[in-house]
ZAMARGU-4260 file (C-alpha; in steps of 0.2 Angstrom, whole numbers, plus 5000, padded with zeros to 4 digits):
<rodrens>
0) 4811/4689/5336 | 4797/4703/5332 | 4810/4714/5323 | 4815/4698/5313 | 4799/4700/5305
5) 4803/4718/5299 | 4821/4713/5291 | 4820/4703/5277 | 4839/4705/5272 | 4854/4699/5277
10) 4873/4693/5276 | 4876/4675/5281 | 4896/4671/5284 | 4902/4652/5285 | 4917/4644/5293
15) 4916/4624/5289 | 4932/4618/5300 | 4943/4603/5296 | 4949/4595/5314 | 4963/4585/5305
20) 4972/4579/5289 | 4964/4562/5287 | 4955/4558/5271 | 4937/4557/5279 | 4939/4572/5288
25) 4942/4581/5272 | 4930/4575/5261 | 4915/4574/5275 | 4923/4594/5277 | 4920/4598/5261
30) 4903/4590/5258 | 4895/4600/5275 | 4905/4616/5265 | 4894/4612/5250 | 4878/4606/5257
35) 4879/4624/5266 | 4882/4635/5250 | 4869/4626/5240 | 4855/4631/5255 | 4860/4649/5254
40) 4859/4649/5233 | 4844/4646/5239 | 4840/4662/5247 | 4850/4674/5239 | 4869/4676/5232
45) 4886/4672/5235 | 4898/4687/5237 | 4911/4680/5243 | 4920/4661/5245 | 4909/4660/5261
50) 4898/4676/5261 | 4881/4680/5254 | 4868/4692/5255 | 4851/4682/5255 | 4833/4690/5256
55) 4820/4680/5267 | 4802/4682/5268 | 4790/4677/5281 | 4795/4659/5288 | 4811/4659/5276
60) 4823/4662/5293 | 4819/4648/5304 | 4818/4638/5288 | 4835/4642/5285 | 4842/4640/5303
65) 4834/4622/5302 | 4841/4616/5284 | 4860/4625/5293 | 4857/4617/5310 | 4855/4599/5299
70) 4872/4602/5290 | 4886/4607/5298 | 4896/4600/5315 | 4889/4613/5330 | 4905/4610/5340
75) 4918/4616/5325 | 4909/4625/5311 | 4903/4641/5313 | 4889/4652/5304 | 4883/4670/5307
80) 4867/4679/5302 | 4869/4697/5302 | 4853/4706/5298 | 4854/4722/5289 | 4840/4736/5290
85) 4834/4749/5276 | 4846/4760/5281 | 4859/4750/5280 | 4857/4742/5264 | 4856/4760/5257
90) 4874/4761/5263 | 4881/4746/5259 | 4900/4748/5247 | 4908/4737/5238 | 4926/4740/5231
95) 4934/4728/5218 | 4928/4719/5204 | 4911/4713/5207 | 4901/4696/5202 | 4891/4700/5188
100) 4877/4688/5195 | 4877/4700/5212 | 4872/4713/5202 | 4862/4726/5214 | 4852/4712/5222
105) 4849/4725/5238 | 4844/4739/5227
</rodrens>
């Protein structure tokens, strides 16, 4: 956890699953969708449907992985934290047409 500490961005990737076609399912799918993207506004910016880059700061990680861990459905959905060092941020391309809200948030 120590090098945690030291990396302060990161790419978060989200999978909220639907396990069938009824009504309920759907709607309680796409609540847990939303209830996740409005956390990670929180934190930084969406770059993709369900991609973004947040920065953190101090506590802001386990804060995060608590207000995730509340939301979604542990046995379907799926969210990953990848964390990026200096270096990589540096490195980071983007091809395409880019969100003007993204702007050079890692820069």
């Amino acid at each position: 956890m120590s090098s945690l500490k030291r990396i302060s961005r990161f790419v978060v990737i989200y999978d909220i699953c639907v396990i069938d076609d009824s009504y309920y399912e759907q709607r309680n799918s796409a609540k847990r969708r939303a209830k996740v993207m409005r956390i990670l506004y929180d934190y930084g910016v969406r770059t993709q449907l369900s991609v973004f880059e947040v920065e953190l700061k101090g506590k802001q990680y386990g804060e995060l992985i608590k207000r995730i861990e509340k939301v979604i459905r542990t046995e379907t959905d799926k969210v990953y934290i990848y964390p990026l060092d200096a270096g990589s941020v540096e490195k980071i391309t983007r091809l395409g047409k880019e969100s003007d809200i993204l702007g050079d948030f890692f820069l």
